[in-house]
C-alpha positions as CSV (number, residue, x, y, z in Angstrom):
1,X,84.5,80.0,114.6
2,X,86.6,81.6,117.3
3,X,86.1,85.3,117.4
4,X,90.1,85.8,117.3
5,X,90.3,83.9,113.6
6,X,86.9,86.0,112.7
7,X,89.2,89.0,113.8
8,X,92.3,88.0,111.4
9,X,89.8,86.9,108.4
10,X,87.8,90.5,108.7
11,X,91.3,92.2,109.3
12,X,92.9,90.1,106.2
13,X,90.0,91.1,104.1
14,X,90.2,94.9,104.4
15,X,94.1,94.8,103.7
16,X,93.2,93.1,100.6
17,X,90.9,95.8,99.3
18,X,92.8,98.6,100.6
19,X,94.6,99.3,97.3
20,X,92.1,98.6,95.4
21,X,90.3,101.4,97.2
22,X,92.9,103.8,97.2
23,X,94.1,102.8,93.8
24,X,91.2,102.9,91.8
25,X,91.5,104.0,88.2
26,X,89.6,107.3,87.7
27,X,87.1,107.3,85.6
28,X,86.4,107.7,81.8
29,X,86.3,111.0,80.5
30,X,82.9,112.2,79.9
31,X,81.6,112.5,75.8
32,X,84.1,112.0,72.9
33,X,87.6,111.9,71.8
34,X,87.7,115.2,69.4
35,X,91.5,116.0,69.3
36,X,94.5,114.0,70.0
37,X,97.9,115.3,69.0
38,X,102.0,113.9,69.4
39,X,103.0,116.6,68.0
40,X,104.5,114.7,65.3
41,X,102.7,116.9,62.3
42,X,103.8,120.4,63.5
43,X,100.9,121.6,60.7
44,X,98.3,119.9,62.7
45,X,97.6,121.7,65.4
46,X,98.3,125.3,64.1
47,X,100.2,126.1,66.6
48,X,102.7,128.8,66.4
49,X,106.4,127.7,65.7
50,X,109.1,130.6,66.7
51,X,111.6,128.3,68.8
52,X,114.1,131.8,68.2
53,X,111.9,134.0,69.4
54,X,113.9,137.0,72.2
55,X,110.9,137.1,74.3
56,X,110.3,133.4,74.9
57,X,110.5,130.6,72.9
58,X,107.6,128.2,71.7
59,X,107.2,125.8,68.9
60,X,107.9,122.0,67.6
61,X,111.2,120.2,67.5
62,X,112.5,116.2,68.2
63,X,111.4,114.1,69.0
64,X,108.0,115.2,68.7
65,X,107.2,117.9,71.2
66,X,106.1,120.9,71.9
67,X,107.9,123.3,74.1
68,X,107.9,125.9,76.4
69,X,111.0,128.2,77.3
70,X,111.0,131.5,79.1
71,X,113.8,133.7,78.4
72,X,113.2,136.5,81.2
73,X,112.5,135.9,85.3
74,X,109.1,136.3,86.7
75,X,107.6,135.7,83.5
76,X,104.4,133.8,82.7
77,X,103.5,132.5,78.8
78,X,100.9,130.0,77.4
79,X,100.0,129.3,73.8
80,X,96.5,128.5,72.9
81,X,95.9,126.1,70.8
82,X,93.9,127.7,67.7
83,X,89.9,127.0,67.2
84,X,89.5,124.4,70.3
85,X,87.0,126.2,72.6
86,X,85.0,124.2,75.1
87,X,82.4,124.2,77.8
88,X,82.7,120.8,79.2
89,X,86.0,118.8,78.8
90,X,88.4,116.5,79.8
91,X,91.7,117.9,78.7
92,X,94.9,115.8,79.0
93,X,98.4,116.1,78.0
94,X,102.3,114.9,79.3
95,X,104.6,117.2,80.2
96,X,108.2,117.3,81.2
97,X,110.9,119.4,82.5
98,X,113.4,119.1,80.2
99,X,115.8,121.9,81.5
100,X,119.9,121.4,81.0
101,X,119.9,122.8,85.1
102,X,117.1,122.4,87.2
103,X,118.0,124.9,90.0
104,X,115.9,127.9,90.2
105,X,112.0,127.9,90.7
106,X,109.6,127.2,87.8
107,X,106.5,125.7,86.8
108,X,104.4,124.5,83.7
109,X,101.2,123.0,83.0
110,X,97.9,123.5,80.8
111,X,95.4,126.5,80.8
112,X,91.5,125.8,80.4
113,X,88.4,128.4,79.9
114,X,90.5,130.4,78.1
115,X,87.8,133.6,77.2
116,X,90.9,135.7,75.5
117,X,94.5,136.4,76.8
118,X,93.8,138.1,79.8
119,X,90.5,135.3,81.2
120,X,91.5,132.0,81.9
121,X,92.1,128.7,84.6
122,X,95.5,127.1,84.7
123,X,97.1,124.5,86.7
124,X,100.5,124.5,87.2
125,X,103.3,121.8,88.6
126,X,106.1,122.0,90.0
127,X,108.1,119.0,89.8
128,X,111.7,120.4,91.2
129,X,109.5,120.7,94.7
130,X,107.1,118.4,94.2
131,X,104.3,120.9,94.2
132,X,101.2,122.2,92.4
133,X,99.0,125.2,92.4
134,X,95.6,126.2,90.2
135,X,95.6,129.9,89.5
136,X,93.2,132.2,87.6
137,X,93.8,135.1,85.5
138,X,91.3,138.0,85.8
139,X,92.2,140.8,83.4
140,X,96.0,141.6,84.4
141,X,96.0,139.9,87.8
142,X,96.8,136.3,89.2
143,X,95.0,135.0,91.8
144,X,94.8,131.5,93.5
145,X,92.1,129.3,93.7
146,X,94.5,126.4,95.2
147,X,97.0,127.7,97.2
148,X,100.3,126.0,96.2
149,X,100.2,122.5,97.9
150,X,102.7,119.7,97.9
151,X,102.0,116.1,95.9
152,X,103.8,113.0,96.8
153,X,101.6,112.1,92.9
154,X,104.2,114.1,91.2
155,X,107.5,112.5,89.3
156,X,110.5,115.1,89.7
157,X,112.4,117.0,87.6
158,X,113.0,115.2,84.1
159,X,110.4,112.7,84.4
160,X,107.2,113.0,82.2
161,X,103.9,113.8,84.5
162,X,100.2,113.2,82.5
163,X,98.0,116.1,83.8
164,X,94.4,115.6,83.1
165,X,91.3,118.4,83.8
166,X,88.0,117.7,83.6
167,X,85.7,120.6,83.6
168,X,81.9,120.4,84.2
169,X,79.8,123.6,84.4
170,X,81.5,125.2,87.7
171,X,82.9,121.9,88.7
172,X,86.7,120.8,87.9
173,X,89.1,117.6,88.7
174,X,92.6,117.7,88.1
175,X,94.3,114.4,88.2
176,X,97.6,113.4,87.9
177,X,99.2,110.3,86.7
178,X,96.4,108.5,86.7
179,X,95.2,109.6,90.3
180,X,92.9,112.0,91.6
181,X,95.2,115.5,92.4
182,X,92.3,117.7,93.3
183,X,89.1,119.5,92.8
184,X,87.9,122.7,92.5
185,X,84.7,125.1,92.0
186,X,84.8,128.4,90.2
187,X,81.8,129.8,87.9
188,X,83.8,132.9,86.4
189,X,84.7,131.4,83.4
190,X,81.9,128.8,81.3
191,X,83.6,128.0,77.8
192,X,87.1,129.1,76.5
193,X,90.7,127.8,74.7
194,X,92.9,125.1,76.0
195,X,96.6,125.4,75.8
196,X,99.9,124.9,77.5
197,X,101.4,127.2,79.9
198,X,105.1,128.2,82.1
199,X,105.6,130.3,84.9
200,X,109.3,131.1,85.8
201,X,109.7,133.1,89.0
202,X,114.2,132.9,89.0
203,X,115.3,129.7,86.7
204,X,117.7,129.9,83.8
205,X,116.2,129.3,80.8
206,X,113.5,126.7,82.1
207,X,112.6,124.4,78.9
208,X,109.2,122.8,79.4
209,X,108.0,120.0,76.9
210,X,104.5,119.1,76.5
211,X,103.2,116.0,74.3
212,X,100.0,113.6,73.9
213,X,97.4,115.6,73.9
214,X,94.0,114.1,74.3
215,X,90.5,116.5,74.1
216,X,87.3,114.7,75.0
217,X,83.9,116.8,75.1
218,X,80.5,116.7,75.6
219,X,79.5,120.1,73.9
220,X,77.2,119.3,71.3
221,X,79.1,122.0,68.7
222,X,82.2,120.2,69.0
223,X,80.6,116.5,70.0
224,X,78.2,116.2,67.1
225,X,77.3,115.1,63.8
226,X,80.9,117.1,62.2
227,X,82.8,115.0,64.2
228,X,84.3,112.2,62.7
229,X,82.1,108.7,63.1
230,X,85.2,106.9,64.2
231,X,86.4,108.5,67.6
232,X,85.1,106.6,70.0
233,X,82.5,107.5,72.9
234,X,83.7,106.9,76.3
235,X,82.0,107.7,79.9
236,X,81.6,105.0,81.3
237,X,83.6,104.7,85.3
238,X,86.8,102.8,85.8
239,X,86.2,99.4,85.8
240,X,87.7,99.1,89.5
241,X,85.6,101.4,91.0
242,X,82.2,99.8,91.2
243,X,84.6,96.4,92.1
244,X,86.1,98.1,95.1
245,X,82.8,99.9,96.0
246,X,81.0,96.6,96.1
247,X,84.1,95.2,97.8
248,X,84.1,97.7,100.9
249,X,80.6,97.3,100.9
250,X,81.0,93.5,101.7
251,X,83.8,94.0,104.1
252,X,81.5,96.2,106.2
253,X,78.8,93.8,106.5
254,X,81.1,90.9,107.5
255,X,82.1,93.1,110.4
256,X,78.0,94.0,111.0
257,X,77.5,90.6,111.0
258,X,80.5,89.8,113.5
259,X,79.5,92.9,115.9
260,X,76.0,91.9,116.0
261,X,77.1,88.3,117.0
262,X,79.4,89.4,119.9
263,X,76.2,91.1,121.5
């Protein structure tokens, strides 16, 4: 075979499992499906309905969210959901900026580790600038562990973006619409809450809605025999990823093979 066909072959090859390299699924979430909630059953969750509250407004309405709206500037509120407390996770949930204006600067997403009101991870998007940033809260005082960073992974303004965060021990993912965002190490916190969070800095009124909730753990408190027998026990990878693994594997012995026989 001519070396210039080899050449277009090898070349053609590595085109073809480009996506399926960069697009690989990721992968299961580790342990089992405790908790899953639309939001349908406002009773289910325990979550605290006050949608006419002064200082900010929180609680369940059509069709079948829960939401999120700060009343004041440079203001930052979360509810937690009541009795889920976990070491290890895989916590994932939609949200959606579902303001009437979307000028100003805001941002919402989910809080994790939660050890009380003042303790706590969060990740927080931006999807008027196409941004994210992971914060923690140590007594009365934000800091960042991710400096706020731009994402071509997240859908703008009124469009629904799934947020998933898997914690293990110090380690954490964050992906985002089914795609790796970014990762993270921090030991500080090792078990807490879960909930939903918004941080205005100057928008009007900035009404965030969050639905389909999804919990999986491996904690053997909240994993065990009281769970119920019929959620199902996941953890296995993406089926893509050992595919494109062995794939790119191939691909770089074809063009061993082809360097070897040039020499």
């Amino acid at each position: 075979m001519k070396v210039g066909l080899k050449l277009t072959m090898l070349a053609a090859l590595c085109l073809a499992l480009w996506p399926a390299l960069v697009g690989a699924a990721p992968p299961a979430p580790k342990g089992k499906l405790v908790y899953t909630d639309d939001f349908s059953d406002p009773k289910k969750s325990k979550l605290e309905d006050n949608l006419k509250a002064t200082d900010f407004s929180r609680g369940f309405h059509a069709p079948g969210v829960y939401h999120l709206i700060m009343r004041q500037n440079n203001e930052t509120n979360w509810k937690l959901f009541p009795g889920q407390s976990y070491a290890n996770f895989s916590y994932e949930l939609e949200l959606a900026d579902n303001s009437d204006d979307f000028s100003g600067n805001v941002a919402s997403g989910v809080v994790f580790r939660a050890k009380d009101d003042s303790h706590m991870y969060a990740v927080l998007l931006d999807s008027r600038k196409g941004q994210y940033r992971v914060s923690k809260l140590d007594g009365s005082t934000w800091s960042d562990l991710i400096a706020t960073k731009p994402s071509k992974l997240i859908k703008s303004q009124a469009n629904a973006n799934v947020l998933r965060v898997d914690g293990d021990g110090d380690s954490f993912t964050i992906y985002l619409n089914g795609e790796q965002l970014d990762a993270f190490k921090d030991a500080a916190y090792t078990q807490g809450g879960v909930g939903m969070i918004q941080s205005n800095v100057d928008a009007v009124n900035p009404h965030s809605h969050f639905d389909n909730v999804k919990i999986y753990t491996t904690d053997a408190a909240a994993a065990g025999e009281g769970s119920p027998s019929t959620l199902p026990k996941t953890g296995q990878p993406g089926a893509t990823e050992p595919l494109a693994i062995g794939a790119f594997a191939l691909a770089l012995l074809l063009l061993g093979v082809w360097v070897r026989q040039r020499r």
